[in-house]
C-alpha positions as a printed Julia matrix, in Angstrom:
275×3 Matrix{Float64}:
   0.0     0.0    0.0
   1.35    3.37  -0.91
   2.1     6.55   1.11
  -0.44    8.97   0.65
   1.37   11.88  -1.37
  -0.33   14.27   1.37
   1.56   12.63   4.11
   4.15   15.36   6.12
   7.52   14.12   6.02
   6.76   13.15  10.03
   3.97   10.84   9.12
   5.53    9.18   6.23
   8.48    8.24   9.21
   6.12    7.16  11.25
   4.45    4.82   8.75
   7.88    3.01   7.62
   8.63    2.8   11.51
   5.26    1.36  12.1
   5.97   -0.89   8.9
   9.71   -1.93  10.62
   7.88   -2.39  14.2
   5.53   -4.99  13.23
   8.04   -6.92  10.75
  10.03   -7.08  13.76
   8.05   -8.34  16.03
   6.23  -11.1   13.59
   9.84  -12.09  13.12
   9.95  -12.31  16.74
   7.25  -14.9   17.14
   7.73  -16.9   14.86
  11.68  -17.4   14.98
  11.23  -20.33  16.8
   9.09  -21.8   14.59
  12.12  -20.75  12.04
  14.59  -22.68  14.32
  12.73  -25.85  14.49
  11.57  -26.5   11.14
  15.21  -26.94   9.45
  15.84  -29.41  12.61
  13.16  -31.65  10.78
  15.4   -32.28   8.21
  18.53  -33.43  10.83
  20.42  -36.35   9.53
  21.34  -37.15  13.65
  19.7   -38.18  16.38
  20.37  -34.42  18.33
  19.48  -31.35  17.6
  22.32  -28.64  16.63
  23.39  -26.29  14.16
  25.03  -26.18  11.47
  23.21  -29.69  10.92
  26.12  -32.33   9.97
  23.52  -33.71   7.35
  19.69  -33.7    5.74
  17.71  -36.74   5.62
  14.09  -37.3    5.55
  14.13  -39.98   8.49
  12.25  -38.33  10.9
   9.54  -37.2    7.92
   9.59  -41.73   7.35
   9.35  -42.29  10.96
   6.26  -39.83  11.42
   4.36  -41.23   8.63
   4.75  -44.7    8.97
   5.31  -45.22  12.53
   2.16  -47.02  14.44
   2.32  -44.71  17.45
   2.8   -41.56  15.09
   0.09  -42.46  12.72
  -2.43  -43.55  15.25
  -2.03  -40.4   17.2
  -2.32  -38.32  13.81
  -5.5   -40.55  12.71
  -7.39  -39.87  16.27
  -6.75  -36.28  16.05
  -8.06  -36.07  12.53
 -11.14  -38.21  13.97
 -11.62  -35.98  16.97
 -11.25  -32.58  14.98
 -13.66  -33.38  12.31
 -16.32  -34.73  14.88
 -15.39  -31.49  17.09
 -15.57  -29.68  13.94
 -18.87  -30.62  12.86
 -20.43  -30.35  15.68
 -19.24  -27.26  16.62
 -20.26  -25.72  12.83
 -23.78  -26.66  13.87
 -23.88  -25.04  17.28
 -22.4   -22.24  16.61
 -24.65  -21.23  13.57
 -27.44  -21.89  15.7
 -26.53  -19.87  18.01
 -25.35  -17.01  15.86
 -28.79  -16.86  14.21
 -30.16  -16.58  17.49
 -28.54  -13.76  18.5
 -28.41  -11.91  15.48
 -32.69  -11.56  15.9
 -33.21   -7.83  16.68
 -35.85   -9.56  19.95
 -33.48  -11.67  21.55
 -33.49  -10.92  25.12
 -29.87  -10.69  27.35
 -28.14  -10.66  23.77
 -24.88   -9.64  25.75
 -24.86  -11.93  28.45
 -25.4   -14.73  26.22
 -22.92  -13.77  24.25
 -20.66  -13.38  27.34
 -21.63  -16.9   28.37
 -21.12  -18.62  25.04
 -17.47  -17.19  24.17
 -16.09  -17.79  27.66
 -14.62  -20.7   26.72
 -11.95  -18.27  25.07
 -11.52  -16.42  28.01
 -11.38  -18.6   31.14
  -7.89  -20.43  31.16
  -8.15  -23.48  29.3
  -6.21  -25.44  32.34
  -9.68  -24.44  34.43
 -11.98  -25.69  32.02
 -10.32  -28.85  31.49
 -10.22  -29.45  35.52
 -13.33  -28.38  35.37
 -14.48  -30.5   32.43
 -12.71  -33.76  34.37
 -14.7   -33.48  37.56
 -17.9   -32.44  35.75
 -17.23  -35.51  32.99
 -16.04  -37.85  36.01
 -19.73  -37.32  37.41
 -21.82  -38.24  34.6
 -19.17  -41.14  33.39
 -17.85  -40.3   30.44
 -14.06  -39.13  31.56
 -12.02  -40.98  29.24
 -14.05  -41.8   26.66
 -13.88  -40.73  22.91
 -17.14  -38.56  23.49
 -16.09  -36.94  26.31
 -12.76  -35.41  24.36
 -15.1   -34.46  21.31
 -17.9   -32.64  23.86
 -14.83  -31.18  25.34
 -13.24  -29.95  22.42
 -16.69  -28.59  20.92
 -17.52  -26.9   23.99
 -13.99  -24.99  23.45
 -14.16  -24.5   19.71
 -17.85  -23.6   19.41
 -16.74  -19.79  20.4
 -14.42  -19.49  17.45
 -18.13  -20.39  15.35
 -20.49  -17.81  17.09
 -17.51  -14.8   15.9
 -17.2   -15.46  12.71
 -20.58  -16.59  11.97
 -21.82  -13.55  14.2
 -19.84  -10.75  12.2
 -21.07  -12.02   8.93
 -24.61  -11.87   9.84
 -24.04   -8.44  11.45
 -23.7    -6.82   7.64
 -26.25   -9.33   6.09
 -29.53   -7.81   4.74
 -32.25   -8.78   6.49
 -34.6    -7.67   4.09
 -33.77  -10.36   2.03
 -35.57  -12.9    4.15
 -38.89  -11.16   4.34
 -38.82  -11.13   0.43
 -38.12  -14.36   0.34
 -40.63  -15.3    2.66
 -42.94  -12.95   1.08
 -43.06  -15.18  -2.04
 -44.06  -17.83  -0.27
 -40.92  -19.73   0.72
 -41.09  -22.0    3.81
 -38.77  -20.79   6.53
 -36.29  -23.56   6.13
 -36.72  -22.73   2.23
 -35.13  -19.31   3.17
 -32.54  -20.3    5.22
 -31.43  -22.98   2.54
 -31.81  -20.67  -0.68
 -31.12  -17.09   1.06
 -29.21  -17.29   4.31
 -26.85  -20.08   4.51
 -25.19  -18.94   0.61
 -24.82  -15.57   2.33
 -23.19  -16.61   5.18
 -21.41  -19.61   4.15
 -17.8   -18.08   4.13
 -18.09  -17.38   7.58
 -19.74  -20.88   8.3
 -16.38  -22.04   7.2
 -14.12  -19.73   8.78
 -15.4   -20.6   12.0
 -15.34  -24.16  10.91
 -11.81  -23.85  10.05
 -11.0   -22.12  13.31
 -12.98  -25.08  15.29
 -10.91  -27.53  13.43
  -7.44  -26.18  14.27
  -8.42  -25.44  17.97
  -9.01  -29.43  18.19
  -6.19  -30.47  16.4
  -4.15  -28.6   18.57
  -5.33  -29.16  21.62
  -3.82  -30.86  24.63
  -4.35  -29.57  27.71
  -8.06  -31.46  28.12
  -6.74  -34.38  26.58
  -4.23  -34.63  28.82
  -6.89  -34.32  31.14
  -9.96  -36.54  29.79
  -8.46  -38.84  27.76
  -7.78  -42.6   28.11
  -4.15  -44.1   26.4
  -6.42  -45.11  23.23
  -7.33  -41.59  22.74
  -3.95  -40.7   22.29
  -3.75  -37.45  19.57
  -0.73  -35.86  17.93
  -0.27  -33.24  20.51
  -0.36  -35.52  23.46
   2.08  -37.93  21.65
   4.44  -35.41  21.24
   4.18  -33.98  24.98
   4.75  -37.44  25.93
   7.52  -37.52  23.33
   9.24  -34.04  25.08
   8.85  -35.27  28.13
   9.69  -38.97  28.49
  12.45  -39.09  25.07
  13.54  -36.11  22.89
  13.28  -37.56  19.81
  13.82  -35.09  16.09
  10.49  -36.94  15.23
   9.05  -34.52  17.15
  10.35  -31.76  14.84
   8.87  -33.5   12.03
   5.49  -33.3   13.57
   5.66  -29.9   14.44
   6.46  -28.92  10.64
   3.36  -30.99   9.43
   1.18  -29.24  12.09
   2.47  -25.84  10.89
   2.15  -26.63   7.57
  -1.7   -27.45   8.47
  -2.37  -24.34  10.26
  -0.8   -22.32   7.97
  -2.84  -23.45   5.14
  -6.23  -23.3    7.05
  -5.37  -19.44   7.92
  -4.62  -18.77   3.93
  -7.6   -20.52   3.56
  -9.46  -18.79   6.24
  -7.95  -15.29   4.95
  -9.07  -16.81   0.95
 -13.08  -16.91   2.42
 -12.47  -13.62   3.93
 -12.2   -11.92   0.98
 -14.75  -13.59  -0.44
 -17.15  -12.78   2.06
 -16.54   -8.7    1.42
 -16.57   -9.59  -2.41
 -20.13  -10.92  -2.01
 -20.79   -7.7    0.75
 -19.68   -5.7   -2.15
 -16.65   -4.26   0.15
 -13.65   -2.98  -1.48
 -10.71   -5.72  -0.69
């Protein structure tokens, strides 16, 4: 993006040193993330620099090692269940709050995103005796319920901020000619909305897959995912496999951001917002 020629020599300073500011400190974060990923590519069994030599060992041992694959199979499992569910509620409750009558719109709100506020080590102690109660601690439903109740926020945003520019005369037309309400939802709402359906979506499946805290928590040793294999992995053996994982999880977030950033766009295209 250009200087604005009517910029003072001050502000066009200030706009560079903004520019330099936030360069360095993106570099900042993710440096380590800079560090690690060469690492995956370590011919030996330690970790230094300058690597002696490359090999794609620890890349084999991820992919076709039985503890590695299980682990990335039940966190696949467990995000798309989360994921789904989590799409579902979410809408729902978007739509919900987005009706001009809804009464204690706030506090609802308040309630539903708190998951993103309380400190995730609370919920999941709080999840375990809760879960421990009604006898499902350790089971594979007891993770997803977990993991929905913490991704479920990340739906109600985006789905929420789409429907707060989305015309709402558009419904009563529809309905107007006749259309049954689910007709309406189908044929006007849910196309309008979609892109944030999936950016909330996307942003429910990444805050499963990357979850470990309530696993750690609620889950039994067969519902070992990625994460917790590689906490286990840090803590009981140091093993560069771990540095492979952490590449292919990168690699996964990364590309559901670009995707999420992709919709985005899309969504102001359709708004008829100048991107």
């Amino acid at each position: 993006m250009a200087v604005p020629s009517y910029f003072t020599t001050g502000e066009k300073v200030a706009h560079y040193a903004v520019r330099v500011f936030v360069g360095v400190v993106l570099l900042f974060l993710i440096a380590p993330i800079i560090a690690v990923m060469p690492l995956s590519f370590n011919s030996e069994t330690f970790f230094s620099y300058p690597m002696p030599g490359y090999s794609l060992r620890w890349y084999e041992d991820f992919f076709f090692n039985e503890r590695w694959t299980g682990a990335l199979k039940m966190s696949f499992f467990i995000a798309i269940a989360t994921t789904i569910l989590a799409t579902f509620l979410g809408t729902l409750a978007a739509l919900g709050l987005a009706r001009a009558n809804f009464p204690a719109r706030a506090s609802v709100m308040a309630v539903l995103i708190s998951p993103m506020i309380v400190p995730v080590i609370i919920s999941a102690v709080g999840m375990f005796k809760f879960y421990a109660q009604m006898g499902v601690a350790g089971t594979l439903l007891g993770v997803v319920l977990a993991h929905t109740a913490l991704a479920t926020p990340f739906v109600v945003i985006t789905v929420t901020a789409t429907l707060s520019s989305f015309d709402k005369t558009l419904m009563r037309a529809g309905a107007s000619c006749g259309a049954a309400p689910h007709t309406v939802f189908f044929k006007v709402v849910m196309p309008l909305i979609l892109p944030g359906m999936i950016s909330g979506a996307l942003f429910a499946f990444v805050t499963s897959f990357d979850e470990v805290v309530v696993v750690l928590f609620l889950a039994s040793p067969e519902q070992r995912t990625l994460p917790l294999q590689m906490f286990s992995g840090i803590r009981e053996m140091i093993s560069p496999t771990i540095t492979a994982a952490a590449t292919v999880l990168v690699l996964i977030s990364t590309a559901m951001l670009v995707t999420v950033e992709m919709l985005r766009r899309r969504s102001e295209r359709l708004r008829g917002v100048q991107v």
